[in-house]
C-alpha positions, 0 to 999 in steps of 0.5 A: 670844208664847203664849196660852191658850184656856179648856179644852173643857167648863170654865166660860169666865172673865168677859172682862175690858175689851178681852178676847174671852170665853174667852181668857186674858190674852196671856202677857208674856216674864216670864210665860212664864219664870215658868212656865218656872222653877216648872214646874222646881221643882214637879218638883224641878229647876233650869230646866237640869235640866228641859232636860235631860230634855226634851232640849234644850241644858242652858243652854236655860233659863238666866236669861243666855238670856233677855234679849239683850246688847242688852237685848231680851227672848228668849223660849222656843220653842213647841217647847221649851214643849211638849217640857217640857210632855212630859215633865214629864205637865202640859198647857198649862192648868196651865202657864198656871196656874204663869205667874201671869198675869192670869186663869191660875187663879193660886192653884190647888195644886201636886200635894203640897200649897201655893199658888203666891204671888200674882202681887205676891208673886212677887219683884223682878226682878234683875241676873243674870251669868254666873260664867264673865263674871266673870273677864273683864269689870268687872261690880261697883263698889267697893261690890260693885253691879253694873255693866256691860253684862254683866248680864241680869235674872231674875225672883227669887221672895221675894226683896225685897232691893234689893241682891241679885243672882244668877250663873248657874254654868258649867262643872264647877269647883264640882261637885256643890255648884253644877252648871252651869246652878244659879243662885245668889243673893247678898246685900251685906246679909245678915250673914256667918257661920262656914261661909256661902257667899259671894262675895267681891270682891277689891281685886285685882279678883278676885270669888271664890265661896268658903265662910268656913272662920274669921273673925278679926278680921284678915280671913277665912280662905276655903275651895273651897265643894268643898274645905275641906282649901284654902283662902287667908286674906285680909285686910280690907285685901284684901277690898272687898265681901262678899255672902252666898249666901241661895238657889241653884236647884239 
C-alpha cells in the first residue's frame, strides 16, 4: 500500500481521529487505480498507453489486472507508480491529489483548466472482461448481464448505470478505432441508432462488437466498426440482447 507524507514547507493538514499529523490518509487499491487512470487522462492517454511510455508492458495497467481471477485485489508496483510519475513530470503530491482520497486535496485544478469531481462523484464500480475472454467462456445471461467467473471490476467515472459493463480490447482486430489495452463501456439501456457502436449478443451464443450500418424493422444490418464496406444482417429472431457503446478510453 502507498502512502503520502505532506510536502517539505506546506502547512500540515488537521489530523483527522485515529490519524498522526501530517499524513494523509492510507490510499485503498481503488485509490491508487483511480489515480493511476486520471494521471493517464490529464496527459491525453489510455492507462496502456501510459505504460507505454513509461516503459512498462502495455497491458501493465489494464482494468483485467487489477483484480486476480480469485477476486483479490492487485495493486501497481512502487516502481511502476514512480516510472509514470517520470515520465508524465507529476510528483507524488499531485498523484496523491488525482487518487481523490480522503485529505488528497481532491478538487484542486488539472493543468488546463477543470476540477476533478468529488470523490462521491467518481462513478460506480463494474464489471469489466477481457474481449478475447468472450469467445471462450459463457460471460452473459440471456438478457445480456454479466455472468461467470470471467469478469474484474473497474472503477467507471460518470457512469451511473446500473447495467452498464466494460471489455478491455486485446489484440489489433479492431485498429485504429479500439487499440489494445482501450476499454470500452457498453450500456443494455441506452437507445441504439444509425451508426452506434455496439455489442451485440447472438442467439447463436456469439458477443460481437459491431457498428449499426441500418436498421429495419426485420432486424439490423451490422458493419466491422473498421469496415463499413462488410457487414451481416441479422434478424430479431437472431439477436438476444443489444448494448450501446457510451464511453471508450482510447
Amino acid at each position: 500500500m502507498l502512502t503520502a507524507t505532506s510536502d517539505r514547507g506546506a502547512p500540515e493538514r488537521p489530523a483527522e481521529p485515529g490519524q498522526r499529523p501530517g499524513l494523509v490518509p492510507m490510499l485503498q487499491h481503488a485509490d491508487v487505480w483511480r489515480g493511476i487512470d486520471r494521471l493517464a487522462a490529464k496527459h491525453g492517454l489510455s492507462a496502456s498507453g501510459l505504460a507505454r511510455r513509461a516503459g512498462l508492458d502495455p497491458t501493465a495497467f489494464n482494468p483485467s489486472k487489477r483484480i486476480t481471477r480469485e477476486g483479490r485485489p492487485r495493486w501497481p508496483s512502487t516502481e511502476s507508480v514512480a516510472k509514470v510519475l517520470t515520465v508524465t513530470g507529476e510528483s507524488f503530491a499531485s498523484f496523491v491529489t488525482l487518487t481523490g482520497s480522503p485529505g488528497s486535496g481532491e478538487g484542486a485544478t488539472f493543468q488546463g483548466g477543470g476540477k476533478l469531481a468529488g470523490r462521491g462523484a467518481v462513478g460506480k464500480s463494474i464489471p469489466v472482461v477481457a474481449l478475447a475472454r468472450l469467445a471462450s467462456e459463457s460471460c452473459f445471461d440471456q438478457n445480456g448481464h454479466p455472468t461467470g467467473n470471467a469478469w474484474g471490476r473497474v472503477n467507471a467515472p460518470g457512469i451511473v448505470d446500473r447495467s452498464a459493463f466494460a471489455i478491455e480490447i486485446n489484440g489489433h482486430e479492431f485498429d485504429p478505432v479500439y487499440r489494445d489495452g482501450d476499454l470500452i463501456i457498453a450500456s443494455p439501456e441506452a437507445e441504439v441508432r444509425r451508426g452506434d457502436r455496439i455489442v451485440v449478443g447472438a442467439a447463436s451464443g456469439a458477443v460481437l462488437l459491431r457498428r449499426v450500418g441500418r436498421q429495419e424493422a426485420e432486424g439490423l444490418y451490422l458493419e466491422s466498426p473498421i469496415d463499413a464496406s462488410s457487414g451481416t444482417f441479422l434478424k430479431n429472431s437472431e439477436i438476444r440482447w443489444i448494448a450501446r457503446v457510451v464511453w471508450a478510453s482510447q
